[in-house]
Each structure stands twice: as structure tokens, then as C-alpha cells.
N, C-alpha and C positions, 0 to 999 in steps of 0.2 A: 415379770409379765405385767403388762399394763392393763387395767383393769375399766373396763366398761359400768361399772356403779358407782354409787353414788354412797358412802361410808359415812357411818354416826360418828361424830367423836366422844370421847368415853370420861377424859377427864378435862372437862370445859372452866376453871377455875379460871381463867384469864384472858382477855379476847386476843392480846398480841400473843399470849402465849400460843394459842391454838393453831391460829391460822394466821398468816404471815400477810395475806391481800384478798382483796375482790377481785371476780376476773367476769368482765359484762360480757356476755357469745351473744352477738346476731347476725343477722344475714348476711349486712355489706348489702352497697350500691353506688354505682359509678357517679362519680362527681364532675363529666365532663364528657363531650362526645366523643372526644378520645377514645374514652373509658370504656362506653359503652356494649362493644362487641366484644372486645376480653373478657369482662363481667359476665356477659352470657354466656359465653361459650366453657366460664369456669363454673356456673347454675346448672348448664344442660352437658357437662360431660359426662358422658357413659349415660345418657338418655335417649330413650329410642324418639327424637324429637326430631321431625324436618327442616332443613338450615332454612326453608321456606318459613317459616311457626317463626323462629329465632330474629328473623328481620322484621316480621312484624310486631313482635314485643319491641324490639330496640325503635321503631318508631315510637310507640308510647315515651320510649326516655325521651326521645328527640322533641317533641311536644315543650320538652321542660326545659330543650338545650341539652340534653345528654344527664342533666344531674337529678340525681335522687335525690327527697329528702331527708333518706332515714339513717345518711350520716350524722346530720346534722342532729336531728331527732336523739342519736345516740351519746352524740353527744351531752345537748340539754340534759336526758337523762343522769347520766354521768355526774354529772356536776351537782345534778339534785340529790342524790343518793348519795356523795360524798359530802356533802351539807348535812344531812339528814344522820348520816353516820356522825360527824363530828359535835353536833349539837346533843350528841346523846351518848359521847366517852369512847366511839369504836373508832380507836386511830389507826386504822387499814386503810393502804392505798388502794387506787381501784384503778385495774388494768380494762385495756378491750381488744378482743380479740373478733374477727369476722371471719362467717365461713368462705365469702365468696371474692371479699375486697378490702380491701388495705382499711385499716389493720389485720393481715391474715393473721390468724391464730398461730402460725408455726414463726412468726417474726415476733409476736407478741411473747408467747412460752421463753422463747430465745432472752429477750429484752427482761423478763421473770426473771430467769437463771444470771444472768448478769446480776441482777439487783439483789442475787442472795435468796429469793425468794422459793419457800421449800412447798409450802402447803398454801392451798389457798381452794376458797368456796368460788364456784361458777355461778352464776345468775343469767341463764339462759330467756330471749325474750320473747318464750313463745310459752302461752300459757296451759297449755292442751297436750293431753299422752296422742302420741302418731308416731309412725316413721320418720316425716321430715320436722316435727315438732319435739322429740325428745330424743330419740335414739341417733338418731343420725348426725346432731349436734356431738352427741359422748362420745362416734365413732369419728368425730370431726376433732374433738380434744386428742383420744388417745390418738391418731394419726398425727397429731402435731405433736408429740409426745415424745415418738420413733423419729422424728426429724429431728428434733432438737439433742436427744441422745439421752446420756443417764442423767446428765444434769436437771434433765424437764422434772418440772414441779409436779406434785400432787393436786391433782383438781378434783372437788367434790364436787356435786351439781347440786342445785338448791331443787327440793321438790317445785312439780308443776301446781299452780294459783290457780285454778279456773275458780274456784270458789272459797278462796279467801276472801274475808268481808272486806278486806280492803280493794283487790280486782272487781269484785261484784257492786260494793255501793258507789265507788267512783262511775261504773259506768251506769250505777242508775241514774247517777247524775247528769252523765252525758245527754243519756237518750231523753231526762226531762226535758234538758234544753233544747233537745230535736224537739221536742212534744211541742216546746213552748213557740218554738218558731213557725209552726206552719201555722198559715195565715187564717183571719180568725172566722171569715167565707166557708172554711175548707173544714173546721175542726169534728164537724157533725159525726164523721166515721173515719176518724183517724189506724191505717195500720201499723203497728210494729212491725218493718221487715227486718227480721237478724240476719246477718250475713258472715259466712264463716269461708276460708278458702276452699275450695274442692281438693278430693283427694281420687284416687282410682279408689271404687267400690273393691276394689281384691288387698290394696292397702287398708283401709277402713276397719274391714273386717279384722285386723289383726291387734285393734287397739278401740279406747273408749273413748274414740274420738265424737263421736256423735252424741254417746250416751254424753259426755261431759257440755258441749253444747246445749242440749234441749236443757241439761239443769240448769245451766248459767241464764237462760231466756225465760226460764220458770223465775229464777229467783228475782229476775231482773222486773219479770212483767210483775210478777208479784208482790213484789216490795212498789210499785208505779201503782200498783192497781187496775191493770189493762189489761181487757182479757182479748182481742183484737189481736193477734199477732202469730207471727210463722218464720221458721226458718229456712233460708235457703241458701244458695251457695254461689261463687265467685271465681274468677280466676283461672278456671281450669286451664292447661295447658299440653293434653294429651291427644293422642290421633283419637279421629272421631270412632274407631271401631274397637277403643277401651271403653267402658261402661264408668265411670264419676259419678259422685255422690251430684245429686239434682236434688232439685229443680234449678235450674241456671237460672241467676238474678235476671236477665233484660225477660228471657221466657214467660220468670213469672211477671212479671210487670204485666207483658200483652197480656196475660192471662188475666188478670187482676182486671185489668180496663177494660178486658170485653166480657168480663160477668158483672160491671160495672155498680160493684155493690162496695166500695169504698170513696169518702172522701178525699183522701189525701193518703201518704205513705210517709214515716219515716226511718230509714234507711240508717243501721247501726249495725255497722262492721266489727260483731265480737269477737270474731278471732285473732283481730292484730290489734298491739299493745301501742300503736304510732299511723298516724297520718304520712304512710308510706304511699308508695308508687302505684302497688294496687288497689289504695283506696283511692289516691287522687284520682287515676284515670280511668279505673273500672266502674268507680260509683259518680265522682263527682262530674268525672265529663259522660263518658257513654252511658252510663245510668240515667244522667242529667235530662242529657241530652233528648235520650227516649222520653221517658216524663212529659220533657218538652210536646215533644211533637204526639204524647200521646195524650194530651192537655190534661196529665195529674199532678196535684200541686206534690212536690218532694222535698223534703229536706232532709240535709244526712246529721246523725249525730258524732261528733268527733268520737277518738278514743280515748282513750285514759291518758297517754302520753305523761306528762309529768304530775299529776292531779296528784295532788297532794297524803291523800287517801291510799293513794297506789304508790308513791314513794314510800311511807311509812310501812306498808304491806313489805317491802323490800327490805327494811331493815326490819322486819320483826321475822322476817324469813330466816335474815342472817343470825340474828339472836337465839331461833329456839334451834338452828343447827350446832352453834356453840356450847347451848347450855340446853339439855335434854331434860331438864324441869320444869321448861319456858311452854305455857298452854301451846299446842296446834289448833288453832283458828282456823273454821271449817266453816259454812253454810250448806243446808241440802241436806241430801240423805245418802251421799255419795263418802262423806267423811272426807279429814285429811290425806292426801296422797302419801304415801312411804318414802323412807329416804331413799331405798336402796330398790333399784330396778331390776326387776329378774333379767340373766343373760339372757333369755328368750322372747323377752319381751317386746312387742311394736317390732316386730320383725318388715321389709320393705315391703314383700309380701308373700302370699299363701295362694294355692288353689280355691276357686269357689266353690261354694255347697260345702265345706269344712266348720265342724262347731268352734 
């Protein structure tokens, strides 16, 4: 039986002994207009989503010529974490697999099994407990699992980082240099807008999605020294008669500019690990855009992307799963995450008014 958790190991004396490779899981995105419609329609399978909704995302790609950046992105990654491994004695190769686009996960497993490869740590790049942030990625492994057959390897998922010092200080760095860039007219009453993706309020409720949010924006504003600042949300992509976590980024904007009690905003997208698709076009153009015409100064702060800080955080994730003596590195008062996910947990979702 293929198993949906995430397993300690017990005698960590070796790192090739242990685990045989890395295995990177993210989203996938079309690298071509080709690509485009595929891509969606393998994101919104078995989504109660109108084929109406689904062409107006794929215009967003079309914006860009059909390609995403967070191939690319995964790339970069990749490479940096494979540097960052070797620089520091762990000779594991590092696989990637996507849930939605080439590399799909069940060619990847497959290409594993070829290479010999039995056990191996997951490094999922989503930093947050959710439905489509942790659980549905493992139910994304163990389904490529059952394709590949008895041969699929053993995948461990590495705990979720919302507040490892190394996710949290890199992006205080980001957002200084958002700080640092709005212009010096404008600094008088600068806001922190955090921005996180939406989820359905009935998903929400079934994980510590939010709760882990407001602590990553505590720590972040707190380690800046900013007390200015709010979180709000992005992306949604549900019919208008589901209820989503809000306040919706462009909303609050007008809101912001007609109680007109800010100078400027800047705009740091915490819940993604890469200057993907929905930060280019959500924040940097239609975000932008609005700002624009609703003359407040904006600047957005990148992500952590490959920042140094946050590679490192990566191998010291893979380090203390090998060797169970290796500190857990926490900030907050939320502590470090567990290795091992209850089967019940972050379920898609629940009825509302349920504790």
C-alpha cells in the first residue's frame, strides 16, 4: 500500500546510504502557446470551473507568448541546490517532477526506477499546510507511484518552511528592497501589502493556512520594524457563489486609495517561492496597472527564488531528515512542522460552521 506521509529515518549514518536522490515537485507551466490549453485543462480537471474562466487565464499566458516562467525558475533552482548539496559532501542527484507539465511526476518516478533509484526526499515548492499546498502534491506522488508500478521509489516529503529562518530572513530581504525602492516623495507612509494565493474559505478551514501566513508577516514585518502592513489575497479562480479567503488584492487597493491614508504600497507576494505567472500578471501587470491609474506609488518585492538563504534552508531541510540529531530551525511560536502528516489532514475540503 502506498503511503501518503511523510517517514523519519531511523539510522541516518550515511547520506548515500539513506536516500539514494532528491526529487524537486512543483506545479508545471506551459513553455509555449501550444502548451497552453493542455496545461489548463490538466490544473482544472475535475474543477467545477467554466471553460469561459479557463480562456481567460490562458490569455494571461498568451501575454507572455504562451510560456511560463516557473519552468525556468525550476530550473535555476535546481542547479542551486545541487551546488549547495555538493559544496557541502551530499552526493544526491536531484530529480523533478510537476504536477501539471513536463516533467510530469509519473515520467519522472519512471526515469527514478530506471536509474536504480529506491528512496529518495521530495522537496515540494510550496511553503504552507493547505489542500493544494501539501496534501495534494503527496496524493500527486503516491498516484505516480500506482503508474509506475512496484518498481516506484519511496518518496519522503520534506516538512513545510513557512518559518524557517532561512524562508523568513530571505524574504525580509526581499521586501527591504521593495522598501527600498519606492520612491523617496512617496516614503512618508509606506504600506506592507502581503499577498498570499486564495483558497475557498471551506478549503481554508481544514488547514493552518492562514494561521501560518499572519506568522510569516509578523516575523517578516518584525524583523523590518514596520508596523504598516496587511495581508490579503490573490488569484482566486472559483465561481463568484464560493466564498474565498479576501480581501482580493486589486479591492483592497481601491479601498486603500479611497481612505487615502497611505503613501505608497509595497506589494510581497509570501506565498510563492518564484516570480511565476501569478505574480507576473496578477501583481506586476493588473496590480500595476491599477496603482497606475489610481496614482499610488507601487512597488512589488520579488521572492526568495534562489536567494541564497533559502537554498541553504534546503539543504539543512535535507540534512536534519537524514540525521535526526540535526537542530529543527523554527522562528515564531508556531514551532517546527512534523515530519509525518496525519492521513486526515488538509483534507480538500469540509462543511462550514465545523471546529
Amino acid at each position: 500500500m502506498l503511503r501518503l506521509i511523510c517517514r523519519i529515518s531511523v539510522e541516518p549514518t550515511n547520506f548515500d546510504m539513506t536516500y539514494d536522490a532528491i526529487l524537486v515537485v512543483s506545479f508545471g507551466g506551459p513553455e509555449s502557446r501550444e502548451d497552453v490549453l493542455p496545461f489548463l485543462e490538466n490544473v482544472l480537471r475535475g474543477r467545477n470551473v467554466p471553460r469561459e474562466r479557463m480562456l481567460i487565464v490562458a490569455e494571461h499566458y498568451y501575454h507572455f507568448e504562451g510560456k511560463s516562467p516557473i519552468n525556468q525558475q525550476t530550473r535555476e533552482l535546481i542547479a542551486a541546490v545541487q551546488a549547495e548539496m555538493d559544496r557541502n559532501g551530499l552526493k544526491l542527484p536531484v530529480y523533478w517532477g510537476n504536477r501539471n507539465w513536463h516533467p510530469l511526476l509519473p515520467e519522472t518516478l519512471g526515469k527514478m526506477n530506471q536509474d536504480g533509484i529506491r528512496r529518495a526526499l521530495a522537496f515540494v515548492t510550496s511553503a504552507y499546510s493547505s489542500y493544494p499546498g501539501c496534501r495534494q502534491y503527496r496524493e500527486d506522488i503516491a498516484r505516480a507511484q500506482r503508474e509506475v508500478g512496484p518498481g516506484a521509489p519511496e518518496i519522503d516529503k520534506l516538512r513545510v518552511f513557512f518559518n524557517h529562518p532561512g524562508f523568513v530572513e530571505a524574504t525580509v530581504e526581499r521586501v527591504r528592497d521593495g522598501l527600498a525602492a519606492v520612491p523617496q516623495n512617496a516614503r512618508q507612509n509606506v504600506q506592507i501589502v502581503y499577498t498570499a494565493h486564495s483558497l475557498p474559505e471551506s478549503m481554508a478551514d481544514t488547514s493552518d493556512y492562514v494561521k501560518q501566513l499572519e506568522e510569516v508577516r509578523r516575523l517578516v514585518s518584525g524583523a523590518i520594524g514596520h508596523q504598516n502592513d496587511v495581508l490579503v489575497y490573490q488569484s482566486r479562480s472559483g465561481g463568484p457563489g464560493q466564498p474565498w479567503l479576501g480581501p482580493d488584492i486589486l479591492a483592497y487597493l481601491r479601498q486603500l486609495k479611497a481612505e487615502n491614508k497611505v503613501s505608497a504600497v509595497v506589494l510581497a507576494p509570501i506565498s510563492f517561492i518564484s516570480d511565476h505567472m501569478e505574480v507576473l500578471y496578477d501583481l506586476d501587470i493588473e496590480a500595476q496597472q491599477l496603482c497606475d491609474a489610481l496614482a499610488l506609488p507601487m512597488t512589488r518585492a520579488k521572492t526568495v527564488g534562489v536567494h541564497p538563504k533559502f537554498i541553504t534552508m534546503i539543504r539543512e531541510l535535507i540534512g536534519e531528515r537524514i540525521n535526526p540529531a540535526t537542530e529543527r530551525r523554527a522562528l515564531g511560536l508556531l514551532g517546527a512542522r512534523g515530519d509525518i502528516c496525519a492521513e486526515d489532514c488538509c483534507p480538500a475540503r469540509q462543511p462550514r460552521g465545523r471546529g
